[in-house]
N, CA, C and O atoms as CSV, one atom per row, in Angstrom:
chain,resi,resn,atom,element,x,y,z
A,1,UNK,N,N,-158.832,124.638,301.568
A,1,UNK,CA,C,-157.927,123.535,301.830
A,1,UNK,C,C,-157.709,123.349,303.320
A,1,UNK,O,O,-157.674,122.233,303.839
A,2,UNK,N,N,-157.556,124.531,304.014
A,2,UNK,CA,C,-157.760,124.143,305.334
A,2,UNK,C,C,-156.478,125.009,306.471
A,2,UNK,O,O,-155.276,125.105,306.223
A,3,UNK,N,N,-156.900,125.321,307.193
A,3,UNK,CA,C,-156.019,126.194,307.937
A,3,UNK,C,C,-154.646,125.438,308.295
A,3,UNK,O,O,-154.598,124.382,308.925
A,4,UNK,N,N,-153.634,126.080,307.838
A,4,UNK,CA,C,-152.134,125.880,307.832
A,4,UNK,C,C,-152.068,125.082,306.965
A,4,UNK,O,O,-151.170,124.286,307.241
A,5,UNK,N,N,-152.517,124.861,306.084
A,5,UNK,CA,C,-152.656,124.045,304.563
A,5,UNK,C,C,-151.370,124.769,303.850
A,5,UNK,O,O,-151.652,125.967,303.869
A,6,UNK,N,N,-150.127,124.606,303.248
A,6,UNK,CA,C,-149.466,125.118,301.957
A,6,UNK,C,C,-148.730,124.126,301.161
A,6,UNK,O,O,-148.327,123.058,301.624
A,7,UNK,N,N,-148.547,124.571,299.773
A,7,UNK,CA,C,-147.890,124.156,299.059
A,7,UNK,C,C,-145.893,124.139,299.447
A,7,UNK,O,O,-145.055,124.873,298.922
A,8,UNK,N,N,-145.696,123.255,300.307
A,8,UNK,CA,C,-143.866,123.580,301.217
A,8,UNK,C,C,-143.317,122.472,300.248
A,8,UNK,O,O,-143.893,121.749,299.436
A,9,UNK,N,N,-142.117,122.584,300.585
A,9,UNK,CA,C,-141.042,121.373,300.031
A,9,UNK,C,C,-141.550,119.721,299.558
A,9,UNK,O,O,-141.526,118.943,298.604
A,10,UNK,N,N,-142.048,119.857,301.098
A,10,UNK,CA,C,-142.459,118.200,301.628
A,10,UNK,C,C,-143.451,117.809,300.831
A,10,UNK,O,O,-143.475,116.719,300.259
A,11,UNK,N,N,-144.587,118.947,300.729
A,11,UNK,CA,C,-145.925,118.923,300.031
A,11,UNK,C,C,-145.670,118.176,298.864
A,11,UNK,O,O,-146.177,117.117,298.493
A,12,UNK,N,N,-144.807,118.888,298.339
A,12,UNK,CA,C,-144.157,119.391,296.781
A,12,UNK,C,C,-143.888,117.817,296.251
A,12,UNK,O,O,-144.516,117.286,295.335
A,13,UNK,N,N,-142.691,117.122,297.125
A,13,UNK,CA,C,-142.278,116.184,297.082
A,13,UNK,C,C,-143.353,114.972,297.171
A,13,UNK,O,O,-143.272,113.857,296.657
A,14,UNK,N,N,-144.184,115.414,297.821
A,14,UNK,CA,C,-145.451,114.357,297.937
A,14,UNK,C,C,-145.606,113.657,296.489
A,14,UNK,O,O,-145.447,112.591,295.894
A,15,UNK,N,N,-146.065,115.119,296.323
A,15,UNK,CA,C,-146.782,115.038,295.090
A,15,UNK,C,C,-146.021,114.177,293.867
A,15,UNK,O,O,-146.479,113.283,293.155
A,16,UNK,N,N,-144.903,114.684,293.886
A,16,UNK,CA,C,-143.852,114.388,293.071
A,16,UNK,C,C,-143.589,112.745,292.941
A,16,UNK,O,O,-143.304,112.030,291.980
A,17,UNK,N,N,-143.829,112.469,294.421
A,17,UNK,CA,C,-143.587,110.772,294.533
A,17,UNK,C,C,-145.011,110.178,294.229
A,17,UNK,O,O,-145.111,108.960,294.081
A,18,UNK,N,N,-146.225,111.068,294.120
A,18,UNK,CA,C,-146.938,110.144,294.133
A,18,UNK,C,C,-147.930,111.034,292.813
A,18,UNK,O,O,-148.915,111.759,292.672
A,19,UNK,N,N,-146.736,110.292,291.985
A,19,UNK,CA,C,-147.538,111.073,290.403
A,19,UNK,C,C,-149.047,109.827,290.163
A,19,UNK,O,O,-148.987,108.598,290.188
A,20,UNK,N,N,-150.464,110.845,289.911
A,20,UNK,CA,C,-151.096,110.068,289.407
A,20,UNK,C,C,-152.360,110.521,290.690
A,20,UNK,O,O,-153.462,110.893,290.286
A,21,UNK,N,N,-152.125,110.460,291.981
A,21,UNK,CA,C,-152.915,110.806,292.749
A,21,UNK,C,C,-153.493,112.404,292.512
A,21,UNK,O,O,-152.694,113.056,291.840
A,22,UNK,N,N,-154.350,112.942,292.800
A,22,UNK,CA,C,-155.558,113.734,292.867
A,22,UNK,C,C,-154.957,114.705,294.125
A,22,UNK,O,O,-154.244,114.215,295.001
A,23,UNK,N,N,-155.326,116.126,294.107
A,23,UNK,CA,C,-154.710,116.865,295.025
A,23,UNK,C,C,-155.649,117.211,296.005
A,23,UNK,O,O,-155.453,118.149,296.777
A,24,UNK,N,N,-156.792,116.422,296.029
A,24,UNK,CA,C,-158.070,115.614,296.892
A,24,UNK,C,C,-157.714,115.029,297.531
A,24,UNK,O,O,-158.073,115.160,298.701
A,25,UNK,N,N,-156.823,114.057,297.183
A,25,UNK,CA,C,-156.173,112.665,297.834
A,25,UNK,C,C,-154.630,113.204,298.657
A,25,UNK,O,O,-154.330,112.593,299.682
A,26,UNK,N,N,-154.068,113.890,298.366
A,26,UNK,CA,C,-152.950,114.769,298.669
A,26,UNK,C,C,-153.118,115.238,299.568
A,26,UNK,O,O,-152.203,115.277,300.391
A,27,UNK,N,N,-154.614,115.932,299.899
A,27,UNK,CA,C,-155.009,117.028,300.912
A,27,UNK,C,C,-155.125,115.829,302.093
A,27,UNK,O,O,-154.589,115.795,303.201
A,28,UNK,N,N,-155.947,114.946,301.502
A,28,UNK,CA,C,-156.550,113.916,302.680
A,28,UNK,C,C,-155.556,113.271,303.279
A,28,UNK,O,O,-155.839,112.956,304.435
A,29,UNK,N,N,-154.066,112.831,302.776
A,29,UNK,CA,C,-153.249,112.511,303.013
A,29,UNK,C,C,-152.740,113.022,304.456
A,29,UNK,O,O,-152.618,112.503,305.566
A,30,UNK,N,N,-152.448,114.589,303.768
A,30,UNK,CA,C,-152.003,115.725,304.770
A,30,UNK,C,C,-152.914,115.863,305.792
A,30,UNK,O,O,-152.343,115.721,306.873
A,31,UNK,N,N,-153.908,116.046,305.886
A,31,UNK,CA,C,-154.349,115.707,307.128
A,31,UNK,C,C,-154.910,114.776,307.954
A,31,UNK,O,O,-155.629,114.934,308.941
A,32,UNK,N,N,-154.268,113.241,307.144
A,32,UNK,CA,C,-154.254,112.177,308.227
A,32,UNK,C,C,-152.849,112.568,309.257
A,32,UNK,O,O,-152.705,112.837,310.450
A,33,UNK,N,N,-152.100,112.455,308.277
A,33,UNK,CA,C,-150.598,112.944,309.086
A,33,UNK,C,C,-150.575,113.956,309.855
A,33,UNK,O,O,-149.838,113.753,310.820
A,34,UNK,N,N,-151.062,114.964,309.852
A,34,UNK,CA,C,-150.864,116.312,310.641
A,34,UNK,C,C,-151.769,115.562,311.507
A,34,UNK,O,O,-150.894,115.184,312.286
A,35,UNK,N,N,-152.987,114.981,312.044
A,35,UNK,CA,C,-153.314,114.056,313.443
A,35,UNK,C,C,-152.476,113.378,314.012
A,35,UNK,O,O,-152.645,113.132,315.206
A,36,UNK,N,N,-151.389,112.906,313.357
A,36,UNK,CA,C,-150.480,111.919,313.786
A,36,UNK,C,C,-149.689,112.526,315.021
A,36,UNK,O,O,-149.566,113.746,314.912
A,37,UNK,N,N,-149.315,112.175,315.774
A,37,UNK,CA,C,-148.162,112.288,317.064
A,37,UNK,C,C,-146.847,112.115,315.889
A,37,UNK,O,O,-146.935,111.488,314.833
A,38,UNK,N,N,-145.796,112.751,316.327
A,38,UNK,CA,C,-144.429,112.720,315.924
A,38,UNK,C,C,-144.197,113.475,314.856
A,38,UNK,O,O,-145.071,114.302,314.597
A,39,UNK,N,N,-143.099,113.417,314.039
A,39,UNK,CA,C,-142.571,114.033,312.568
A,39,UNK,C,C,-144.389,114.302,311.571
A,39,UNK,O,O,-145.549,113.892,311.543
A,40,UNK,N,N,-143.442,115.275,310.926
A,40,UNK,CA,C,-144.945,115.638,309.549
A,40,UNK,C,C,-144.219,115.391,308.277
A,40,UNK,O,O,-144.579,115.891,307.210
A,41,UNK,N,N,-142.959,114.436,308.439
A,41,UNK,CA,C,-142.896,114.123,306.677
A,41,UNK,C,C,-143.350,112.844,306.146
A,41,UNK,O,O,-143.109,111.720,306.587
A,42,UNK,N,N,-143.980,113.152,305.226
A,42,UNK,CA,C,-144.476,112.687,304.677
A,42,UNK,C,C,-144.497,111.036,304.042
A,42,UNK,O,O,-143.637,111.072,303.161
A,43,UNK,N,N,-144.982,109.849,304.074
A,43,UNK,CA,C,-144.036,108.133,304.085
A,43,UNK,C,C,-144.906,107.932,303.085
A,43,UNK,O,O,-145.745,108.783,302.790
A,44,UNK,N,N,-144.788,106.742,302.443
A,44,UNK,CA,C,-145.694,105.873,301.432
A,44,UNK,C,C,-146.810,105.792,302.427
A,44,UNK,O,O,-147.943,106.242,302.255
A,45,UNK,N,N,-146.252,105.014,303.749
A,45,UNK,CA,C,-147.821,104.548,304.927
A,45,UNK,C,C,-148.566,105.198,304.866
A,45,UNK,O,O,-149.640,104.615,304.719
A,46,UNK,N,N,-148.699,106.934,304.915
A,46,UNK,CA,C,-150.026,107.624,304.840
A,46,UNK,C,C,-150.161,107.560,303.598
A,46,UNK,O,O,-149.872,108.730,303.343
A,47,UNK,N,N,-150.434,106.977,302.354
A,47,UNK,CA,C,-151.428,106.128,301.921
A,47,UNK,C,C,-152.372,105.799,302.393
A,47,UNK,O,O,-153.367,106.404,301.994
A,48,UNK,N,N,-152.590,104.742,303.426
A,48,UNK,CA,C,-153.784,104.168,304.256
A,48,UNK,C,C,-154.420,105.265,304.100
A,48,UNK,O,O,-155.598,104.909,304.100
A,49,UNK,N,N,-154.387,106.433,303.959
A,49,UNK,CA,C,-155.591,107.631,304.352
A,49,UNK,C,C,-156.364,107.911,303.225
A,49,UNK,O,O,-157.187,108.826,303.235
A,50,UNK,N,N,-156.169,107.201,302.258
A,50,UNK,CA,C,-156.943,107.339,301.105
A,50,UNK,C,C,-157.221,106.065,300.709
A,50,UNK,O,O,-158.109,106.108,299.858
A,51,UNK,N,N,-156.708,104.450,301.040
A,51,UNK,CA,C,-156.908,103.546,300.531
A,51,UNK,C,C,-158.882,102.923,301.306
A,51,UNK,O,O,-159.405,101.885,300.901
């Protein structure tokens, strides 16, 4: 999954909000955002990283 990859709160909650997605799509998510400049929680917008 990838170095500093875990299952945390935020993760958790991801997931939670985004019943139906793939934990493929979850991962890819997470590391559009972790490139990002600023905060690492998690928005609907990183979407785009899988659309």
């Amino acid at each position: 999954m990838g170095k500093g990859f875990s299952f945390n709160v935020a993760f958790q909650k991801w997931l939670k909000s985004n019943t139906g997605k793939s934990l493929e799509e979850a991962i890819t998510c997470w590391k559009y955002k972790k490139q990002l400049q600023g905060h690492n929680r998690y928005e609907r917008t990183d979407l785009i990283a899988i659309e």
